[in-house]
N, C-alpha and C positions, 0 to 999 in steps of 0.2 A: 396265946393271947398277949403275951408280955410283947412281943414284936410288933403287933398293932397297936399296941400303944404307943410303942416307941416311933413307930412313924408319923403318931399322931402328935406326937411332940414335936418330931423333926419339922412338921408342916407345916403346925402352928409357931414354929424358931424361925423358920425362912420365912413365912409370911411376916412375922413381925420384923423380923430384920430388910424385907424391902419396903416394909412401907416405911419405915423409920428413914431408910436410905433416902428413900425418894418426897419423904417432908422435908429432912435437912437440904437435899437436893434443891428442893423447890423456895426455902427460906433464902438459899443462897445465890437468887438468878431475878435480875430486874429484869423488868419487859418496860418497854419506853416507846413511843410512837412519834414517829417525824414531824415536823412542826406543819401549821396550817398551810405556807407558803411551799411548800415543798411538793411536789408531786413527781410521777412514776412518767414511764417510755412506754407505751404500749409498740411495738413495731421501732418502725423509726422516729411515732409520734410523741412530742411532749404532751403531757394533760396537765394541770395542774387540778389539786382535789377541789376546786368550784366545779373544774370543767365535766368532773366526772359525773356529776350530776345528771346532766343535759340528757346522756340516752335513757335515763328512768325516767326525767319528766315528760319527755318526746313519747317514750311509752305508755304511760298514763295517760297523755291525752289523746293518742292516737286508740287507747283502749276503750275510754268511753265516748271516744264521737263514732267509732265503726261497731260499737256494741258488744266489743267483748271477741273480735277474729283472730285466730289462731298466729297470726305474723305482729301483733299487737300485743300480742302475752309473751310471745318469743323475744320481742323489742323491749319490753319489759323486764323480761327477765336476764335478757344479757346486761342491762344498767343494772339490775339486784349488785350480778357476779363481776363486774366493775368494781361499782363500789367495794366488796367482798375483797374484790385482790388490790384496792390501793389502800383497806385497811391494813389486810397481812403484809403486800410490801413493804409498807412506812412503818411497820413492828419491828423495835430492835431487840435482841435478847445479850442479855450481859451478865456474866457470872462475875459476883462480885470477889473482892480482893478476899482469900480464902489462906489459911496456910498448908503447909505441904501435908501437916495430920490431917488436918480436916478432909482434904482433898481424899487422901487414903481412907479414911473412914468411911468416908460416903461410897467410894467405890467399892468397899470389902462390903459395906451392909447389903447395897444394891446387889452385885454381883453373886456373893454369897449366898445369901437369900433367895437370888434366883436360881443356885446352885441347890439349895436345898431343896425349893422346891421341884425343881426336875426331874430331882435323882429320886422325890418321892409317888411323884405323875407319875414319871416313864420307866424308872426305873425296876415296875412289877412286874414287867413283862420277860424283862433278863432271869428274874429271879423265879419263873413260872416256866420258863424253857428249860432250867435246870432240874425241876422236878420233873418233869416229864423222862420216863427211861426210853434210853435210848432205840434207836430206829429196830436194831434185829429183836431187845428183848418183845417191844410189843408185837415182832411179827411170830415170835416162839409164842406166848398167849394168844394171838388169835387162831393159830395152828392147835393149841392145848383146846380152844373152847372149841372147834371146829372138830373137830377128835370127841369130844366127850356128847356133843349132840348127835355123831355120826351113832356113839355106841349105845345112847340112850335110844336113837330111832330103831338098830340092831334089838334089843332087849322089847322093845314096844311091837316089832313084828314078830318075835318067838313066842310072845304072851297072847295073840290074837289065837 
């Protein structure tokens, strides 16, 4: 029992040491969005973010003057997934000025942590192959019980 404990520890050490990792992580990363005038290439097309607009409004009204048709919900929903990709386009992410500990820190908690918990998931299955005896002794035991049923059925036809 002392061993399940101890994994229970190591599990509970690596889960705390990634999520530690990955708040620090996360305190230390601006996300910033491009400005209004700015807009994305779809093809070889410029858009700018007014213009993205147009295929959702074009969908909408093509949705309720045809009552709701299958190419009007499509039309629709390709403006949604527009809009959708010139929000994430115009998203910048930036790791702010950090110093080289820091930097290491967050990588040993993150990495670590996710080391720990690996070796405590996956790692039971290594350690369950190893008890298991090896391939000839279990085929000597199936030959041992195969043998004592033969001489039990022996002894059960002498007594008939």
């Amino acid at each position: 029992m002392k061993r399940a404990k101890n994994e229970l520890l190591q599990f509970l050490a690596g889960l705390a040491m990634l999520i530690a990792g990955l708040f620090i992580f996360a305190q230390k990363v601006t996300v910033t969005s491009g400005l209004f005038g700015m807009g994305f290439r779809i093809g070889g097309m410029y858009m700018s973010n007014g213009l993205i607009m147009i295929p959702f409004i074009i969908g909408v009204v093509w949705m309720f003057a045809s009552e709701g048709s299958f190419a009007s919900k499509a039309f629709t929903a390709a403006g949604i997934l527009i809009i959708i990709l010139a929000v994430i386009m115009t998203t910048n992410i930036h790791l702010t000025r950090i110093t080289l500990y820091e930097w290491a820190l967050i990588l040993v908690l993150i990495f670590g942590g996710a080391g720990l918990l690996a070796r405590i998931l996956f790692g039971n299955r290594r350690h369950a192959a190893k008890e298991q005896p090896p391939e000839d002794a279990r085929i000597e035991q199936t030959r041992a019980r195969v043998d004592a049923i033969e001489d039990e059925l022996e002894r059960m036809k002498k007594n008939k």
